[in-house]
N, CA and C atoms as an extended XYZ file, in Angstrom:
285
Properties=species:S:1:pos:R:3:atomname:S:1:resname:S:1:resid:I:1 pbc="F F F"
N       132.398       97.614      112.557 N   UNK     1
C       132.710       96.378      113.229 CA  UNK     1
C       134.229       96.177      113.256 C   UNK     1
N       134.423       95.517      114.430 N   UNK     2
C       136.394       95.263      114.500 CA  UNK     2
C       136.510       94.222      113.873 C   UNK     2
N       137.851       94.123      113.361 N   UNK     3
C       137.939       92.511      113.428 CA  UNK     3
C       139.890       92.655      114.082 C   UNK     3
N       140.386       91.975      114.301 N   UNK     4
C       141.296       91.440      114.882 CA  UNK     4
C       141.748       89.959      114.599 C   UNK     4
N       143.072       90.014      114.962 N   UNK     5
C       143.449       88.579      115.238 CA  UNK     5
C       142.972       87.575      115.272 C   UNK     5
N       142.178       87.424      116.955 N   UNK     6
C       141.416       86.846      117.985 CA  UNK     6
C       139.930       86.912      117.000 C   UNK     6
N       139.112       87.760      116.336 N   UNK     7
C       138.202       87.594      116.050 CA  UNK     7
C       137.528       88.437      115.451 C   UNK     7
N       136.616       88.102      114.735 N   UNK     8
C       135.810       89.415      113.559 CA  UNK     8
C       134.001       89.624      114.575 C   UNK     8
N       133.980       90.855      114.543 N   UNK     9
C       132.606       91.381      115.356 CA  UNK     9
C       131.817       91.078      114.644 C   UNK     9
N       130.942       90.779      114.761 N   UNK    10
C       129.468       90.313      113.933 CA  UNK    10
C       127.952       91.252      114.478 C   UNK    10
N       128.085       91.411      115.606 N   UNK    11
C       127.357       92.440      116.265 CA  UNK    11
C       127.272       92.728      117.532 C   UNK    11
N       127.264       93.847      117.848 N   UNK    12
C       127.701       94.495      119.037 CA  UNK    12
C       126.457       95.216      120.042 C   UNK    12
N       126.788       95.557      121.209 N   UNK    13
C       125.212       96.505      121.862 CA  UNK    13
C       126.176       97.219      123.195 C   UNK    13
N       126.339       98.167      123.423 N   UNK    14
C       126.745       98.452      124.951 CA  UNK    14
C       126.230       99.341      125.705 C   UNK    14
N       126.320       99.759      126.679 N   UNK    15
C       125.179       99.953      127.959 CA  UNK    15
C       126.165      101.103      128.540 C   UNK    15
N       126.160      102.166      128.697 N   UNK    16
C       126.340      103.059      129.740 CA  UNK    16
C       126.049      103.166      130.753 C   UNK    16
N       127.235      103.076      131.843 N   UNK    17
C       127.293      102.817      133.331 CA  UNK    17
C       126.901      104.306      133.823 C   UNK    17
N       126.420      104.456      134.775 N   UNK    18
C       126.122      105.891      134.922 CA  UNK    18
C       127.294      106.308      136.032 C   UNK    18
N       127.450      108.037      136.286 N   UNK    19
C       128.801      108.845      136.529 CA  UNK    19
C       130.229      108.253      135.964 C   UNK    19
N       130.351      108.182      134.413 N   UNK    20
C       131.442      107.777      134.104 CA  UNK    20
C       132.293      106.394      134.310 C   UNK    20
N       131.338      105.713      134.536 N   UNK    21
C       131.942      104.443      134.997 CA  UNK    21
C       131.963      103.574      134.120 C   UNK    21
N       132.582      103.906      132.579 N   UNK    22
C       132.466      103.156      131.239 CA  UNK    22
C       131.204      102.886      130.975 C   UNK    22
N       131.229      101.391      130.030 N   UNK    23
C       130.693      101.007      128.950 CA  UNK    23
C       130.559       99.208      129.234 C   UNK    23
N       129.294       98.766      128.940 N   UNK    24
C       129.083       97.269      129.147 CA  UNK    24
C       129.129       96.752      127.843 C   UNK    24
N       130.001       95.832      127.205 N   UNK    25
C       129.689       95.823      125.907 CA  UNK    25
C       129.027       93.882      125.818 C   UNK    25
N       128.565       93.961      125.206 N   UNK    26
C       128.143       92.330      124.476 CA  UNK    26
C       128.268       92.571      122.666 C   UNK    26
N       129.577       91.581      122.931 N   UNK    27
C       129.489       91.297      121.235 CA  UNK    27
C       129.279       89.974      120.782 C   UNK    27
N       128.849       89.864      119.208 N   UNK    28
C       128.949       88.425      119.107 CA  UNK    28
C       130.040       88.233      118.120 C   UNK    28
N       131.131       87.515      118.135 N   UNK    29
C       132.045       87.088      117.134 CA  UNK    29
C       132.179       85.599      116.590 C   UNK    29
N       132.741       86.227      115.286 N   UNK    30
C       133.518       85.160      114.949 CA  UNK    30
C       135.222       84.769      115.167 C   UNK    30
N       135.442       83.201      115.394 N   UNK    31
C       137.072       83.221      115.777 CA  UNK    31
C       137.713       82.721      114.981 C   UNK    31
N       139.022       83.237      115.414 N   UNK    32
C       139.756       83.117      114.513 CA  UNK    32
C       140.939       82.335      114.931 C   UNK    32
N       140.754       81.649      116.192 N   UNK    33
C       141.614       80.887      116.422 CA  UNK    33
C       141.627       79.659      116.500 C   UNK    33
N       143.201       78.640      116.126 N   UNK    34
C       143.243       77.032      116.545 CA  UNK    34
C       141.921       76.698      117.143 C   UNK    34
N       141.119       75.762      116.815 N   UNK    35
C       140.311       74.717      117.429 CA  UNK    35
C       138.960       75.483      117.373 C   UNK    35
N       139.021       77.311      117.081 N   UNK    36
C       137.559       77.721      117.245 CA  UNK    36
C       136.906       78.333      115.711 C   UNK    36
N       138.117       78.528      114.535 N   UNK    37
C       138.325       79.179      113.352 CA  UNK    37
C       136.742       79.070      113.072 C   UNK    37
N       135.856       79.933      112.945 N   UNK    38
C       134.401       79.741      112.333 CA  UNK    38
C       133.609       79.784      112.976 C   UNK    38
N       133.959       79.444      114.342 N   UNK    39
C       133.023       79.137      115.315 CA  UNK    39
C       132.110       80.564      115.676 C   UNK    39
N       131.141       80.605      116.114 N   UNK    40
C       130.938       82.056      117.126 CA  UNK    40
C       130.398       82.006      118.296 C   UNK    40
N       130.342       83.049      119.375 N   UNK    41
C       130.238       83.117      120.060 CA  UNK    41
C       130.107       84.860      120.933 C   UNK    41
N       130.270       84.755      122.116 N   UNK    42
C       129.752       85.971      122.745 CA  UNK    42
C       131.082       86.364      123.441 C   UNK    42
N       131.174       87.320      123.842 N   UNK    43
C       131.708       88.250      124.703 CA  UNK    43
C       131.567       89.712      125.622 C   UNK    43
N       131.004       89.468      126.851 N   UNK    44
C       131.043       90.062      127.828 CA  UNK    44
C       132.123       90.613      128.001 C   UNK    44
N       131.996       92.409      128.415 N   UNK    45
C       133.443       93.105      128.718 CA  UNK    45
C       132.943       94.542      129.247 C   UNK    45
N       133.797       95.578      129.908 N   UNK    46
C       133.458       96.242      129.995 CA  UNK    46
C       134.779       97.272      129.340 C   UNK    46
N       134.869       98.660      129.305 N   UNK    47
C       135.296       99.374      128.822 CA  UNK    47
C       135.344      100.842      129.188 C   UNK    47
N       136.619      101.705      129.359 N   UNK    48
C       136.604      102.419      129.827 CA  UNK    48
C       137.657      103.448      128.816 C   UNK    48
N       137.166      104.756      128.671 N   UNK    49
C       138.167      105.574      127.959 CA  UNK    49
C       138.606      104.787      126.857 C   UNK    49
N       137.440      104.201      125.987 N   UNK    50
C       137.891      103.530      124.601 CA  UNK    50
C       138.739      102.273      124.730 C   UNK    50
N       138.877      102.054      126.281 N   UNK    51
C       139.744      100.720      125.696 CA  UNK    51
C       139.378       99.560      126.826 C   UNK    51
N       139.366       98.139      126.426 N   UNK    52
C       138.828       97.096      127.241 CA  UNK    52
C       139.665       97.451      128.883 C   UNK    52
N       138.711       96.634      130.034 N   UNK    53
C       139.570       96.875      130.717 CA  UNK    53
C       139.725       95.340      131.126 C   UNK    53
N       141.207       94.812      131.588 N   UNK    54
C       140.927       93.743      131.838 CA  UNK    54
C       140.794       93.272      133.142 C   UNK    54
N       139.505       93.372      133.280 N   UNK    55
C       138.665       92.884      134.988 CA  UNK    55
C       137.503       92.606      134.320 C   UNK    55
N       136.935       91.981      135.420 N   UNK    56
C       135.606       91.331      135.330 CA  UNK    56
C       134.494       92.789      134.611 C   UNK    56
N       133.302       91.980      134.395 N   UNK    57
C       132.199       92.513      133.835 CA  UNK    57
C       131.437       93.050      135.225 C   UNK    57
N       131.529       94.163      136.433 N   UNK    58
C       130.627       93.350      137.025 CA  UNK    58
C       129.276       94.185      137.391 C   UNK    58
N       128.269       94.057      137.085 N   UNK    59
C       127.390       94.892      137.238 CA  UNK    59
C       125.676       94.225      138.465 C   UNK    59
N       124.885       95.536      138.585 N   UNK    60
C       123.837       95.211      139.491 CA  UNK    60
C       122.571       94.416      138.364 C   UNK    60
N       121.754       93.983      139.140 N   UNK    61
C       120.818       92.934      138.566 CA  UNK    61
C       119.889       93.641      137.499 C   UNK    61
N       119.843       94.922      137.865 N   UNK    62
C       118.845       95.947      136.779 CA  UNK    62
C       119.786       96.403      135.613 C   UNK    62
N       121.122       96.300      136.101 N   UNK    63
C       121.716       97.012      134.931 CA  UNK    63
C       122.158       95.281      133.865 C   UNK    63
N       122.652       94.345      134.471 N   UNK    64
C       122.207       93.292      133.496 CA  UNK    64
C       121.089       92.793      132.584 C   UNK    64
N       119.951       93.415      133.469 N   UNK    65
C       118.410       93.172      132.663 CA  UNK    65
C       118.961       94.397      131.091 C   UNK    65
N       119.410       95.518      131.631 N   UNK    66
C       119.144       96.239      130.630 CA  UNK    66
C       120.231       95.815      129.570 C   UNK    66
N       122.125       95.401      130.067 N   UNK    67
C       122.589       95.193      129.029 CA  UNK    67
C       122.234       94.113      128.210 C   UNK    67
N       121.152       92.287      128.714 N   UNK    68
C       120.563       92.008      128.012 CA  UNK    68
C       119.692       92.327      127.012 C   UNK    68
N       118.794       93.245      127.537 N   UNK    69
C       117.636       94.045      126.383 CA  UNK    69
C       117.704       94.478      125.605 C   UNK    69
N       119.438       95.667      125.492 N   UNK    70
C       120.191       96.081      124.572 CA  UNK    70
C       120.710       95.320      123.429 C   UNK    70
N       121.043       94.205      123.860 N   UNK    71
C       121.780       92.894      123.307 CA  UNK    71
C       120.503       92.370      122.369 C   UNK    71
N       119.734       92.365      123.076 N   UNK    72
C       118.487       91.147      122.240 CA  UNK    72
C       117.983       92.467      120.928 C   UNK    72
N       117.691       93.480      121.428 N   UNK    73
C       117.037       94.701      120.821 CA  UNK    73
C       118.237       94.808      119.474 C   UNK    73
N       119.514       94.544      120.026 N   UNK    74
C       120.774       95.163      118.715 CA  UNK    74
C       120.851       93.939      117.824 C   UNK    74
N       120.393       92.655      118.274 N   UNK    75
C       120.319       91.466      117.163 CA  UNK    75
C       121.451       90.930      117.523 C   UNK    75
N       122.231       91.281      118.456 N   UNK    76
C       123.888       90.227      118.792 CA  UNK    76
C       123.096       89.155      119.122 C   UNK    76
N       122.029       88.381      120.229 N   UNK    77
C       122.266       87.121      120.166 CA  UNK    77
C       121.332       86.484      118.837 C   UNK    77
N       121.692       85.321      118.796 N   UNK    78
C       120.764       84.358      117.318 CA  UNK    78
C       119.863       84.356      118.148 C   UNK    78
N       118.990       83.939      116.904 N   UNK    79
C       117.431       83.167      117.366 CA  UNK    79
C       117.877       82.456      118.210 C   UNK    79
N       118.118       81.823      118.034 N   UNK    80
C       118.593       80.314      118.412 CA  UNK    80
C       118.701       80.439      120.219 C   UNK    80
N       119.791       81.433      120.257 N   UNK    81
C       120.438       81.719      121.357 CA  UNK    81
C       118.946       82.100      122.385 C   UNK    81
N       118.115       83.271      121.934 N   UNK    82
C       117.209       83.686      122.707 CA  UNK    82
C       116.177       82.450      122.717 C   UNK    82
N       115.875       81.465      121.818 N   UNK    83
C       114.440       80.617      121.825 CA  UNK    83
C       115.000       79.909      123.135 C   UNK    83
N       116.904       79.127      123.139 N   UNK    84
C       116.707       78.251      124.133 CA  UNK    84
C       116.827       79.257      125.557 C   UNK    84
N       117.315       80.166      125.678 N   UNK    85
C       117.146       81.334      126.609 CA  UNK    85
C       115.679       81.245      127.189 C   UNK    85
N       114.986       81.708      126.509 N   UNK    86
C       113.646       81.657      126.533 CA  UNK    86
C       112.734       80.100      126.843 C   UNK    86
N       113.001       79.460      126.699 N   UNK    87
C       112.873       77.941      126.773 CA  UNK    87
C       112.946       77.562      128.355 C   UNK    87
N       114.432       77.790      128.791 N   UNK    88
C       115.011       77.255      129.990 CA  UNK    88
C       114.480       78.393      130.877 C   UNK    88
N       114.026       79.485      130.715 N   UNK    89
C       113.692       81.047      131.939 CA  UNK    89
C       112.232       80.128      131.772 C   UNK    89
N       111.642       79.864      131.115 N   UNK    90
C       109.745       79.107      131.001 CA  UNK    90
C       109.936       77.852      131.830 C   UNK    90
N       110.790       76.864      131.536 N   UNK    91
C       110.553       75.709      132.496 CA  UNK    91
C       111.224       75.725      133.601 C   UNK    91
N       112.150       76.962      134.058 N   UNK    92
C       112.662       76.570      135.877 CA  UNK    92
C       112.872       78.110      136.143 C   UNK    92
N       111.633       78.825      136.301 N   UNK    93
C       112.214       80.438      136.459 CA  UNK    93
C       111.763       80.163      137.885 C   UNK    93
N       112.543       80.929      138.502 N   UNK    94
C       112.184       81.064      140.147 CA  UNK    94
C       112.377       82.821      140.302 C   UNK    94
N       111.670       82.917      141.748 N   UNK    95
C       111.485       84.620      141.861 CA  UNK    95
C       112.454       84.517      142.708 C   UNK    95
């Protein structure tokens, strides 16, 4: 696990883009900064040749299903996180 400055990893999951097109990562941290010190939270990113890149996350609707699944399967989000997840997809899911 990293920790840094900005924040200590608590748990991580990432997704391989297929023909070399990096890495989807979801972590969950803790921060370490003014106003958030303790707090945690998530982070969406993607990654290329070992290092963040800084642009958007942006991926197709199957490959989000999977970096979620990865995510839920690796234990990064809380209970918590998946019950109200799970909660709000049960009372307003649309096709």
């Amino acid at each position: 696990m990293r920790d840094t400055k900005y924040a200590t990893e608590l748990a991580c999951s990432t997704f391989d883009f297929p023909n070399g097109g990096g890495e989807a990562r979801v972590e969950r941290l803790r921060f370490k900064q003014p106003g958030y010190v303790g707090d945690e939270g998530y982070r969406f990113s993607w990654w290329k040749d070992g290092n963040m890149v800084q642009r958007p996350l942006d991926a197709t609707e199957d490959q989000m299903i999977a970096i979620f699944k990865g995510a839920i399967e690796a234990g990064v989000f809380t209970g918590r996180f998946v019950a109200e997840l799970r909660a709000m997809l049960e009372s307003g899911s649309r096709t």
